[in-house]
LUMZARO-146846 format. One record per residue (C-alpha): residue number from 1; chain; x, y, z. Coordinates in steps of 0.05 Angstrom, whole numbers. Each point is the difference from the previous one (the first is absolute). Layout:
N
+------+-------+--------+--------+--------+
: resi : chain :      X :      Y :      Z :
+------+-------+--------+--------+--------+
:  NUM :     A :      X :      Y :      Z :
...
+------+-------+--------+--------+--------+
//
This chain:
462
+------+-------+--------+--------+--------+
: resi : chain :      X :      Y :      Z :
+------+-------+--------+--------+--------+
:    1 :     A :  -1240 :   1554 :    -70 :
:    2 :     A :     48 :     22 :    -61 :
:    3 :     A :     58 :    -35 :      8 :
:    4 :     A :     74 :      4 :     28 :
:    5 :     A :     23 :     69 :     -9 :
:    6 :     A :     84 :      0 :     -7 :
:    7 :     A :     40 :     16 :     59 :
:    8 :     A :      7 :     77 :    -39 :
:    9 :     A :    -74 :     15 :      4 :
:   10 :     A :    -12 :    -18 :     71 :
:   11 :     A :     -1 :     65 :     40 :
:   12 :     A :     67 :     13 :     40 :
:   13 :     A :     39 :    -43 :    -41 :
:   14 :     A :     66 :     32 :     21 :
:   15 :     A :    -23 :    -15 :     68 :
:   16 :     A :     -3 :    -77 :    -14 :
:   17 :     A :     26 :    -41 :     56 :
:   18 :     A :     67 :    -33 :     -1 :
:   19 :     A :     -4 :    -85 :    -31 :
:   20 :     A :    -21 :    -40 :     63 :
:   21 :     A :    -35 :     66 :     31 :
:   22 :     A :    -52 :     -9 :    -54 :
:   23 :     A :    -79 :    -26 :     24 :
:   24 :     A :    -20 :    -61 :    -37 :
:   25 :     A :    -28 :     18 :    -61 :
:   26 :     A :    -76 :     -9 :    -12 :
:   27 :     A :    -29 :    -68 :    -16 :
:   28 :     A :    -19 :     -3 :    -64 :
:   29 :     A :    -68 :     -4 :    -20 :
:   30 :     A :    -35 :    -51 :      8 :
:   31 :     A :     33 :    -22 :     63 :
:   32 :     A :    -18 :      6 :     68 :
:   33 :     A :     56 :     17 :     47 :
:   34 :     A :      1 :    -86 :     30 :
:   35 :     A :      7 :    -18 :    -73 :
:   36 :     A :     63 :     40 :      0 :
:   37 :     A :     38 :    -20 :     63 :
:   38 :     A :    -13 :    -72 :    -23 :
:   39 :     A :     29 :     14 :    -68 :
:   40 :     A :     66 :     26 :     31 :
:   41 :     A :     -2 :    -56 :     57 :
:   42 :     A :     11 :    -44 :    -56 :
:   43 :     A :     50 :     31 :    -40 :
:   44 :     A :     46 :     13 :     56 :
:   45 :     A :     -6 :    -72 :     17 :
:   46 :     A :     23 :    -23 :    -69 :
:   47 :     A :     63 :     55 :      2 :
:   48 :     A :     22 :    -32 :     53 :
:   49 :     A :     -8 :    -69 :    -26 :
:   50 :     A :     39 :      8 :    -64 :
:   51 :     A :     49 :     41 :     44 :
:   52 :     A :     10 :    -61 :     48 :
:   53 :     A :     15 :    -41 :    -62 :
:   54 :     A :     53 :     30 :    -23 :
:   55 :     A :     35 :      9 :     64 :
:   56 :     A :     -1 :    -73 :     21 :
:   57 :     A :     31 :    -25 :    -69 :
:   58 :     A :     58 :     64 :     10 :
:   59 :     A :     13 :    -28 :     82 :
:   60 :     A :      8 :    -66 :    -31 :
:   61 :     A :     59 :     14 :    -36 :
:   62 :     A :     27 :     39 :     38 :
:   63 :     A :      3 :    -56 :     40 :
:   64 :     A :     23 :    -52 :    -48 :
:   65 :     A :     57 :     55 :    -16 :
:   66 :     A :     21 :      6 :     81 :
:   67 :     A :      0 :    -83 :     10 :
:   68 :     A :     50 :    -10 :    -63 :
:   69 :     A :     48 :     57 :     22 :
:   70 :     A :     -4 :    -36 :     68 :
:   71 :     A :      7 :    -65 :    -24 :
:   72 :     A :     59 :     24 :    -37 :
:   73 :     A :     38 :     31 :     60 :
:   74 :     A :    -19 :    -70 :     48 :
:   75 :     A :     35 :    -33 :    -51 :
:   76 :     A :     53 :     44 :    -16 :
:   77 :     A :     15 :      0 :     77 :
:   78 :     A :     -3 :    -81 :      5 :
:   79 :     A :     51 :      1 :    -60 :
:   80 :     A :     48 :     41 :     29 :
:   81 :     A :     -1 :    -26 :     71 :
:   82 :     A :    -16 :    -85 :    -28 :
:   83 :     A :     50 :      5 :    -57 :
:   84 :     A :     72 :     13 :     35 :
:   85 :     A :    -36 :    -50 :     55 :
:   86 :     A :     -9 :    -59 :    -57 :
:   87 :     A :     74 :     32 :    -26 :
:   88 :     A :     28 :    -14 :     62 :
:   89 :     A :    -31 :    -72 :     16 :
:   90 :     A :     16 :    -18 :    -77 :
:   91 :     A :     80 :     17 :     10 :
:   92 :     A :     -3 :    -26 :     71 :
:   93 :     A :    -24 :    -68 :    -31 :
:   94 :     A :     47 :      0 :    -57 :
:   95 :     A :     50 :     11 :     48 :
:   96 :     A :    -17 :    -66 :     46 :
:   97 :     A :     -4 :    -35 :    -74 :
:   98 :     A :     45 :     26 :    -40 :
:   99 :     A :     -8 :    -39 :    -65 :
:  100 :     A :    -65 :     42 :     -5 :
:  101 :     A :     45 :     59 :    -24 :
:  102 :     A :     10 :    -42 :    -63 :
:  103 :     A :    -75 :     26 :    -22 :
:  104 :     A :     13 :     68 :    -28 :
:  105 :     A :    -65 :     34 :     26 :
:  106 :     A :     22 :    -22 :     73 :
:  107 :     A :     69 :     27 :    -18 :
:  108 :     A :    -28 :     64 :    -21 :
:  109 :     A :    -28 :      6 :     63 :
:  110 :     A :     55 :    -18 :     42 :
:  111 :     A :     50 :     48 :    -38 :
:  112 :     A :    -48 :     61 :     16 :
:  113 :     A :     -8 :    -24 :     70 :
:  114 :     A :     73 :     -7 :      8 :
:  115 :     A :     13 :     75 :    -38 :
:  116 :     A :     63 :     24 :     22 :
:  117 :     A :     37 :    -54 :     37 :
:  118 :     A :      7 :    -34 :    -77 :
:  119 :     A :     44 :     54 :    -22 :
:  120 :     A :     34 :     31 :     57 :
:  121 :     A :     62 :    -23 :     43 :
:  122 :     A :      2 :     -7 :     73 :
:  123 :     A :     45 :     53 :     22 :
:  124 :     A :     54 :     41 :    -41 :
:  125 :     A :     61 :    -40 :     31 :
:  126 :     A :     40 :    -18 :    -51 :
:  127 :     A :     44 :    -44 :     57 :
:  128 :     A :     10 :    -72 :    -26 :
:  129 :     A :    -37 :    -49 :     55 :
:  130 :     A :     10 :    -79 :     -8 :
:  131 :     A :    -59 :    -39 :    -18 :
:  132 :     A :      2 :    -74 :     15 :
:  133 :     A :    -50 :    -54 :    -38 :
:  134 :     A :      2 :    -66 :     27 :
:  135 :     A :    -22 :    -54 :    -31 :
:  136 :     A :    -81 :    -17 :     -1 :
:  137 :     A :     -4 :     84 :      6 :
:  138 :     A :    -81 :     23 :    -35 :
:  139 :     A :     -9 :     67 :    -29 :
:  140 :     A :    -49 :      8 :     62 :
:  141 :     A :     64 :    -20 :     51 :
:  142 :     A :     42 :     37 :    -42 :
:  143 :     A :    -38 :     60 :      1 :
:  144 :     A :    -12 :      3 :     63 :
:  145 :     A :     76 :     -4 :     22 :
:  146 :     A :      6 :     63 :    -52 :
:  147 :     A :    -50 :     29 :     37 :
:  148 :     A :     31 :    -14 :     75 :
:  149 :     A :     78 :     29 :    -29 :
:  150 :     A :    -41 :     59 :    -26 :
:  151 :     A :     15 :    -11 :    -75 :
:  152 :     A :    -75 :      8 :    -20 :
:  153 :     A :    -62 :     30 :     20 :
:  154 :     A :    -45 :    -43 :    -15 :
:  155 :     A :     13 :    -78 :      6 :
:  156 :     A :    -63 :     -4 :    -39 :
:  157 :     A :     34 :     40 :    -60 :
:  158 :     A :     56 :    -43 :     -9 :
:  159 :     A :    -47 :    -67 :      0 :
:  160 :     A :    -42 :     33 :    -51 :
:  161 :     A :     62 :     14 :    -48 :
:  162 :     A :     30 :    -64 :     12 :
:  163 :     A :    -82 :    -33 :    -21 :
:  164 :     A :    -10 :     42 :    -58 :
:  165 :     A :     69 :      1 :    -26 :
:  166 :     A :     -4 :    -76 :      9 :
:  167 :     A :     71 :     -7 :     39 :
:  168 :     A :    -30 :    -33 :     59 :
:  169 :     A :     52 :    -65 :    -15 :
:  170 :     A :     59 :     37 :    -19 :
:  171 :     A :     25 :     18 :     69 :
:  172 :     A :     73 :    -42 :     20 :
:  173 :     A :     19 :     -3 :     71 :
:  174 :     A :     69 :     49 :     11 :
:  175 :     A :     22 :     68 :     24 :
:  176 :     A :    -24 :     51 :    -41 :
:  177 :     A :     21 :     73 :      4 :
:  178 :     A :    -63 :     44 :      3 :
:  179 :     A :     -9 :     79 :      6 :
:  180 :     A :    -59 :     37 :     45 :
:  181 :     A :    -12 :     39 :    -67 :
:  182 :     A :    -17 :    -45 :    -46 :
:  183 :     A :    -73 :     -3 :    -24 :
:  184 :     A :    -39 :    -68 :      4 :
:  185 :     A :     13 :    -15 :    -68 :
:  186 :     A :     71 :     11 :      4 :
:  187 :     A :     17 :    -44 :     61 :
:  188 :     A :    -44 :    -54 :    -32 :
:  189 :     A :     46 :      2 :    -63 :
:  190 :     A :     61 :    -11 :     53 :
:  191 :     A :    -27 :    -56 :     26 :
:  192 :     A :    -23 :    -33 :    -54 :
:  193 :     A :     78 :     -1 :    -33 :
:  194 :     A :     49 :    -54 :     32 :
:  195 :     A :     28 :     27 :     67 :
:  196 :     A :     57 :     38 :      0 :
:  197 :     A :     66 :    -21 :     24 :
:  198 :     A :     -3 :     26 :     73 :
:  199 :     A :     80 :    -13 :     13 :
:  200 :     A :     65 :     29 :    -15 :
:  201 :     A :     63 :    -32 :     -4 :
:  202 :     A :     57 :     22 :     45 :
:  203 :     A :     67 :    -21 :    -31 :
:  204 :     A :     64 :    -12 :     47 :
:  205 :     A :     71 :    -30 :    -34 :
:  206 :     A :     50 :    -34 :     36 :
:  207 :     A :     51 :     42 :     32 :
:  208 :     A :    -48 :     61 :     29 :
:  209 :     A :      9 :     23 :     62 :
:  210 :     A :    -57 :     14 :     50 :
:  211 :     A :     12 :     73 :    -17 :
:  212 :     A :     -5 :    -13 :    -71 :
:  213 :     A :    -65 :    -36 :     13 :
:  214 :     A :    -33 :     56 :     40 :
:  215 :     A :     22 :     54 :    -57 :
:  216 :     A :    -26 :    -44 :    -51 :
:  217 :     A :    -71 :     -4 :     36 :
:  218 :     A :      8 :     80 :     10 :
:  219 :     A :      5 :      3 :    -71 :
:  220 :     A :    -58 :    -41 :    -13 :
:  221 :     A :    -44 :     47 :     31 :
:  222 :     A :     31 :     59 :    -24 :
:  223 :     A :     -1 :    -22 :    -74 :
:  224 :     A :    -45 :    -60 :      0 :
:  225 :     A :      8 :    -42 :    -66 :
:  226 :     A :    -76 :      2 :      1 :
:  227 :     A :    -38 :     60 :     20 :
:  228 :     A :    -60 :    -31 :     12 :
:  229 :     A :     34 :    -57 :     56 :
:  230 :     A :     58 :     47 :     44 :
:  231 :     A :     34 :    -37 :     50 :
:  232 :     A :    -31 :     28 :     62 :
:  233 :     A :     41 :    -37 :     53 :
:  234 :     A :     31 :     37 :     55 :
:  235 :     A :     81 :     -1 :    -17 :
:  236 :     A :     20 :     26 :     57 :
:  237 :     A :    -30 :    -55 :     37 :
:  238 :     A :     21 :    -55 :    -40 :
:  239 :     A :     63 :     38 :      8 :
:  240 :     A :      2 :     -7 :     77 :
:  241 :     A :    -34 :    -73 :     -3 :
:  242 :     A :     65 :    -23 :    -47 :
:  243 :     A :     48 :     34 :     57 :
:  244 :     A :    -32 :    -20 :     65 :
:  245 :     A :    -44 :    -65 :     -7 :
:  246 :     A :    -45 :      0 :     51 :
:  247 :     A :      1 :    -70 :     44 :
:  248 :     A :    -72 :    -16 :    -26 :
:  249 :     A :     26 :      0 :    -72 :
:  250 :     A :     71 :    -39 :     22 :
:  251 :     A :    -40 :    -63 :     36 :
:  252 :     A :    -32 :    -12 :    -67 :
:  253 :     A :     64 :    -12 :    -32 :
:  254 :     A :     37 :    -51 :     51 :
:  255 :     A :     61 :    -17 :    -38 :
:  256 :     A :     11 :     78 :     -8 :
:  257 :     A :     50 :     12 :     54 :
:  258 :     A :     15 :     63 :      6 :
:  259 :     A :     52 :     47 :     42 :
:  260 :     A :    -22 :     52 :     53 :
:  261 :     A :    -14 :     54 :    -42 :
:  262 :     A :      7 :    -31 :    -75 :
:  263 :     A :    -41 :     20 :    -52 :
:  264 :     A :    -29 :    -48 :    -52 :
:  265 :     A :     48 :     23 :    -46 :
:  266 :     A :     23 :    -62 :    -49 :
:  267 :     A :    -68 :    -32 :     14 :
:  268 :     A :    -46 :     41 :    -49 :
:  269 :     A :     -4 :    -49 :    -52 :
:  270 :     A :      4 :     30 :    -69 :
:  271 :     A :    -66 :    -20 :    -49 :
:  272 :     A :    -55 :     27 :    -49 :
:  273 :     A :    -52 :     20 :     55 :
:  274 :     A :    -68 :      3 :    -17 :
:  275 :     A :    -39 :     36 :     50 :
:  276 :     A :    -60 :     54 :     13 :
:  277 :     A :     22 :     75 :      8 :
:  278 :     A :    -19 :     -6 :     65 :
:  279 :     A :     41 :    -55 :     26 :
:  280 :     A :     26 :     22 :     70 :
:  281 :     A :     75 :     -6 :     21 :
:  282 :     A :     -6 :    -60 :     37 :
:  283 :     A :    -34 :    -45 :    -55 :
:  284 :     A :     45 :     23 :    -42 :
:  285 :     A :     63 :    -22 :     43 :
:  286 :     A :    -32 :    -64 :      8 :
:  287 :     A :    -14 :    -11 :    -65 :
:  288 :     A :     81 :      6 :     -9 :
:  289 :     A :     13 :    -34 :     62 :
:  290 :     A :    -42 :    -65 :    -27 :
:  291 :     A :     26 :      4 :    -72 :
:  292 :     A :     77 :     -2 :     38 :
:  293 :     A :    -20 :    -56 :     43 :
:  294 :     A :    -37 :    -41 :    -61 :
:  295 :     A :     62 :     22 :    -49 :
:  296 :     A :     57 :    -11 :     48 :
:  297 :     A :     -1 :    -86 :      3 :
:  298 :     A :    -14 :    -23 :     73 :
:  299 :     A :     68 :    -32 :      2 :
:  300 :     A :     34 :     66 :     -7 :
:  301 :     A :    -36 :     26 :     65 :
:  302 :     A :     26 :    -66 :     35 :
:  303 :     A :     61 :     38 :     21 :
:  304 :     A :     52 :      0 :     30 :
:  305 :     A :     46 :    -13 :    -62 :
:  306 :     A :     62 :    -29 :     -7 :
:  307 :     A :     42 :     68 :      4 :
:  308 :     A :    -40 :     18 :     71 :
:  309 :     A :    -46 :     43 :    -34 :
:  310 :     A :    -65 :      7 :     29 :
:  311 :     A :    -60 :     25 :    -51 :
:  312 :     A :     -2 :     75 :     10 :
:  313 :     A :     75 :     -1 :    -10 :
:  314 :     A :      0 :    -37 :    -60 :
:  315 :     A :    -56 :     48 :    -31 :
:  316 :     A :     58 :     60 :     21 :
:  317 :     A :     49 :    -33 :    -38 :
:  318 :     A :    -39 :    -30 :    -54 :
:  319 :     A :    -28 :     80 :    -10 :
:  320 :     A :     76 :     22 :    -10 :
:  321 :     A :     12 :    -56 :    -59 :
:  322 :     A :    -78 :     20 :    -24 :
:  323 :     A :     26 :     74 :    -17 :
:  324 :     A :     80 :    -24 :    -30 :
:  325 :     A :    -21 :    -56 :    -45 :
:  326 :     A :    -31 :     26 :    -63 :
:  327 :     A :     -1 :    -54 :    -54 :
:  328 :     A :    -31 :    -61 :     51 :
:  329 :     A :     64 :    -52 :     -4 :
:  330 :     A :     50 :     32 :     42 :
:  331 :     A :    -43 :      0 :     63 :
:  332 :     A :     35 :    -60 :     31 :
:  333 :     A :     76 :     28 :    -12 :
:  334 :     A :    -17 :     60 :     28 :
:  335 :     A :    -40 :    -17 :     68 :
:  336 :     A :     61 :    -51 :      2 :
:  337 :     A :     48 :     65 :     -5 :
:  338 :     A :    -30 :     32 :     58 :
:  339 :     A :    -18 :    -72 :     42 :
:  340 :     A :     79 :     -3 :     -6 :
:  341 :     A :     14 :     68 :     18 :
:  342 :     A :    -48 :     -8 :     58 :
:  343 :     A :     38 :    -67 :     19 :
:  344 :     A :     68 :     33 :     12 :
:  345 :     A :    -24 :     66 :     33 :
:  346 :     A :     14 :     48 :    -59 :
:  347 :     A :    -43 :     63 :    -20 :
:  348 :     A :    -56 :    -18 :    -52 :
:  349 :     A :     17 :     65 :    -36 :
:  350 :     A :    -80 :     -7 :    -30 :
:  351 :     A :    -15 :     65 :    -35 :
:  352 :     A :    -71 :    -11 :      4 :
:  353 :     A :      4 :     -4 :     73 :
:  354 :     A :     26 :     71 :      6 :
:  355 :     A :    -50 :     22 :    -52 :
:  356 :     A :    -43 :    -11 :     39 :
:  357 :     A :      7 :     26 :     59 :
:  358 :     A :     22 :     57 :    -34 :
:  359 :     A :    -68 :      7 :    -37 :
:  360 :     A :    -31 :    -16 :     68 :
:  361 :     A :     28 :     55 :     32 :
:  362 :     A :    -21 :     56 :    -62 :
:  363 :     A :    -73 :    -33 :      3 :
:  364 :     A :     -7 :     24 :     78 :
:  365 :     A :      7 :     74 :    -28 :
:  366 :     A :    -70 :    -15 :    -45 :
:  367 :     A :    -70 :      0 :     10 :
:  368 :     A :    -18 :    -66 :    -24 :
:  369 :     A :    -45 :     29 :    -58 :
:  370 :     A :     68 :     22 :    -28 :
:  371 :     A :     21 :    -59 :     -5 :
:  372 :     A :    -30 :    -21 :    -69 :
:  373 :     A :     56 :     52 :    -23 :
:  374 :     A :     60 :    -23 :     36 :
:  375 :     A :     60 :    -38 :    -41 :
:  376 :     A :     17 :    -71 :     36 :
:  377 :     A :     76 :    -34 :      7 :
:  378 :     A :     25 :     64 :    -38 :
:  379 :     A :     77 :     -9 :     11 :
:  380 :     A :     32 :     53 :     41 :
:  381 :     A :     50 :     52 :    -17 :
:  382 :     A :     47 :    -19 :     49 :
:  383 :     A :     38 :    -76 :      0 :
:  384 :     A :    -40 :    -49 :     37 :
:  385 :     A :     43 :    -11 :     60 :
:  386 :     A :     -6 :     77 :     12 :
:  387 :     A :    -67 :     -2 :      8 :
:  388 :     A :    -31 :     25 :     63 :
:  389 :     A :    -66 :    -18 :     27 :
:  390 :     A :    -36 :     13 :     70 :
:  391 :     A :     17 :    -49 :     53 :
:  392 :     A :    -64 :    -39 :      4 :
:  393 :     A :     26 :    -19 :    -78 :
:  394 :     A :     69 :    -18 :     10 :
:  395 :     A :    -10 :    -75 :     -7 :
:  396 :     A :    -12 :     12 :    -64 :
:  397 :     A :     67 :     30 :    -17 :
:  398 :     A :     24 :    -65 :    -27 :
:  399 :     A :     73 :     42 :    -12 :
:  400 :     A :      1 :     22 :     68 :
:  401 :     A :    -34 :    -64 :     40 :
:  402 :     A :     20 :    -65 :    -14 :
:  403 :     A :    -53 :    -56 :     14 :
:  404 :     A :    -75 :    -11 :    -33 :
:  405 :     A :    -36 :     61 :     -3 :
:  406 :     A :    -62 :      7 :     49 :
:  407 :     A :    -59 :     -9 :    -44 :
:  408 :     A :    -17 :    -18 :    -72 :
:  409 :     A :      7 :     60 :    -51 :
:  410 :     A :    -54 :    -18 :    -45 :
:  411 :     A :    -47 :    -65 :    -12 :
:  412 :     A :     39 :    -52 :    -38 :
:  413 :     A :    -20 :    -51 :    -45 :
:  414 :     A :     -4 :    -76 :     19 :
:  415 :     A :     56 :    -12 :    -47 :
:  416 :     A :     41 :     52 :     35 :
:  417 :     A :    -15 :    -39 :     71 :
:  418 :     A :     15 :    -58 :    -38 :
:  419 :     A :     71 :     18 :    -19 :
:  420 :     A :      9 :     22 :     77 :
:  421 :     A :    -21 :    -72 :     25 :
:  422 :     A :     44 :    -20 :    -54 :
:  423 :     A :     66 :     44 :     -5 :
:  424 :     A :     55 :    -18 :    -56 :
:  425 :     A :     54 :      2 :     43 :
:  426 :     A :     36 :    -53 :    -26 :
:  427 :     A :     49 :     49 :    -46 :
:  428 :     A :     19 :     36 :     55 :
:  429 :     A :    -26 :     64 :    -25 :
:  430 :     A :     10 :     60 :     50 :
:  431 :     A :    -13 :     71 :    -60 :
:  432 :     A :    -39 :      9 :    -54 :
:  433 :     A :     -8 :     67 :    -57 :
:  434 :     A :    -52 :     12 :    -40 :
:  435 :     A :     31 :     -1 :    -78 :
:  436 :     A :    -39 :     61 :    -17 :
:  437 :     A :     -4 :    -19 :    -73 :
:  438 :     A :    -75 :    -15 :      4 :
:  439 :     A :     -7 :    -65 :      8 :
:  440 :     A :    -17 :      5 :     74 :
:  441 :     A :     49 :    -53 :     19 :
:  442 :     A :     60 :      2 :     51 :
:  443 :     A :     69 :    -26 :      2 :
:  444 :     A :     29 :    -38 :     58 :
:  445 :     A :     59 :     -2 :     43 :
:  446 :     A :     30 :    -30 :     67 :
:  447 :     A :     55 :     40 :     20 :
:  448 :     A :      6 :     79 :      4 :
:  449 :     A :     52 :     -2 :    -56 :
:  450 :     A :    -45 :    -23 :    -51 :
:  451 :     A :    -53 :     40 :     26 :
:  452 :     A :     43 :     64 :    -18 :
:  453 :     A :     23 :    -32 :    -60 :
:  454 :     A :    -79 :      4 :    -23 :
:  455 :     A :    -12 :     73 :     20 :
:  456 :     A :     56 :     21 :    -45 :
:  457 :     A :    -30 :    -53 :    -57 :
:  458 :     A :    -77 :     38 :     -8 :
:  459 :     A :     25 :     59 :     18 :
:  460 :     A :     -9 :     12 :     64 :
:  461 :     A :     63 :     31 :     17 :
:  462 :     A :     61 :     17 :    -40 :
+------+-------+--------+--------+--------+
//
């Protein structure tokens, strides 16, 4: 009945219990207690209405917030995992139709796909490997025959340089020299260009022995002309091969009657020979043996001749006029000097004969690979009937032995075997001296006396 007192002025103040610990405060007047509990009841209920309000709109985004994110990582994750899929499948199809690589966007692809096999070489071998095109060759055939000799990575790589650089027609069949380090792009620039000359050219003059011929190929691979093309043919083979034909290589060549034991000496037909560095000895020897039999007119191998010679002893003599006559018109007055020498018995007195054997006899002392450096038909210091030489050699001591010498000295020319199938022996003709004044020529005589009587005229003695 006089109104709220404040909290100050009720008695024990101090003593007031603790928030929560407090008894419901009085109903104010005019209320009855039921009034009261109704009044809260219904403001309770409309807290937690307004409170259930807000929460449902804050859940809600929340929500909204959590799908996005996770809509963003399904997607994400179906990129990463469908894109390099769709890659794959869109190179995989350019690569079955390869004209497709002409639309940049598919090319674009491709190139990433292909990454590193664009750009980088097979191996680091710089070793030079032979690379054959053949005619009707595609850039899909002809990368995959890079691929098989290990010259790319990727056969795909190659095709898609040869589409986008547009070269796909430019290939020409050929050899072409390749390397394992070359990048894609690099051997596709090789085989775009013409091919290059795969051969070399072995050279072989008249007058070479089969010595001569086996130094000369020596020296080819020591010091090849080209660096890029060495001889790589086994000398020492074709060496052996030349000395002792086998029977195999003998029945080929039916009209080339041999003695036990000969070599092909004389038969080694000198010519421009174009060949691959890897020719082996026995092409090669055929190759010499055909171009003899095709140069050497059929007729020629119809022998016996008219002086009783048969073919391999014509070749031997023929071999002896090859080496004396040096200007080309004296070759049938001299094989008709020594056809009449031969005729009456005497001594051919031949200095190449006793060359060489001589020569023969120093070569035995050196590795072949020496050879390259040895001097040939060097005259010796000592006069030429003085000469020694080993046993198996003295036939060919033409001042010592009288009679043909066993075996051709050298391959002669067909007008060499010419002049021995037809000898000028109608002068009689038994010496002849080289002038010595350059002109290559050589003066004749038919008895001793006017032999001697020539020495002392170019100087040969006093």
């Amino acid at each position: 009945p006089g109104g709220l007192r404040h909290a100050a002025d009720w008695p024990g103040a101090s003593d007031w219990p603790a928030a929560g610990d407090r008894p419901a405060a009085p109903p104010p007047a005019g209320r009855t207690e039921a009034a009261e509990r109704l009044r809260r009841r219904n403001g309770a209920a409309a807290r937690y209405a307004n409170g259930s309000s807000a929460g449902s709109v804050n859940h809600t985004l929340r929500f909204l917030v959590f799908a996005v994110a996770l809509a963003a990582v399904v997607l994400g994750a179906i990129a990463f995992v469908v894109r390099p899929m769709a890659t794959s499948a869109i190179a995989g199809w350019a690569a079955e139709n390869s004209t497709a690589l002409r639309l940049p966007f598919i090319a674009d692809i491709v190139r990433s796909e292909l990454g590193a096999d664009l750009t980088t070489a097979a191996s680091t071998n710089p070793a030079t490997v032979k690379f054959v095109v053949v005619s009707g060759d595609t850039p899909e055939t002809i990368a995959a025959h890079l691929q098989q000799q290990g010259l790319v990575r990727s056969a795909r790589a190659f095709v898609f340089e040869t589409i986008v650089r547009d070269l796909g027609g430019s290939f020409q069949a050929g050899t072409y020299l390749l390397r394992a380090n070359m990048t894609p792009d690099e051997l596709l620039t090789a085989l775009s260009q013409p091919p290059p000359d795969p051969t070399i050219q072995i050279s072989l003059r008249t007058g070479l022995r089969i010595e001569q011929i086996a130094a000369l190929l020596e020296k080819m691979e020591q010091q090849p002309p080209d660096p890029t093309k060495p001889l790589t043919m086994d000398v020492q083979a074709f060496y052996q091969l030349a000395e002792h034909p086998t029977a195999e290589l003998l029945a080929s060549y039916p009209w080339l009657i041999l003695p036990k034991g000969a070599s092909l000496e004389g038969f080694l037909a000198p010519a421009v020979y174009t060949v691959l560095p890897d020719i082996t000895p026995e092409q090669f020897i055929r190759m010499m043996l055909d171009r003899f039999q095709a140069t050497v007119d059929p007729q020629h191998l119809a022998l016996p001749t008219a002086h009783k010679l048969d073919l391999y002893q014509v070749v031997t003599l023929a071999s002896i006029v090859e080496f004396e006559d040096k200007v080309g018109s004296e070759r049938p007055l001299i094989a008709g000097v020594y056809q009449n020498r031969l005729d009456r018995g005497m001594l051919l007195n031949a200095d190449p004969t006793v060359l060489y054997a001589n020569d023969t006899a120093q070569l035995r002392k050196l590795p072949l690979d020496q050879w390259p450096q040895f001097s040939f038909w060097e005259l010796p210091k000592t006069p030429m009937a003085q000469v020694s030489v080993p046993a198996d050699l003295e036939g060919y001591q033409t001042y010592q032995r009288p009679g043909l010498i066993p075996g051709p000295i050298c391959t002669p020319s067909l007008a060499s075997i010419d002049a021995v199938l037809k000898p000028d022996t109608s002068a009689g003709y038994l010496y002849f001296v080289a002038k010595g004044d350059g002109s290559g020529t050589h003066a004749f005589a038919r008895t001793l006396a006017e032999f001697e009587a020539l020495l002392r005229q170019y100087g040969y003695v006093t």
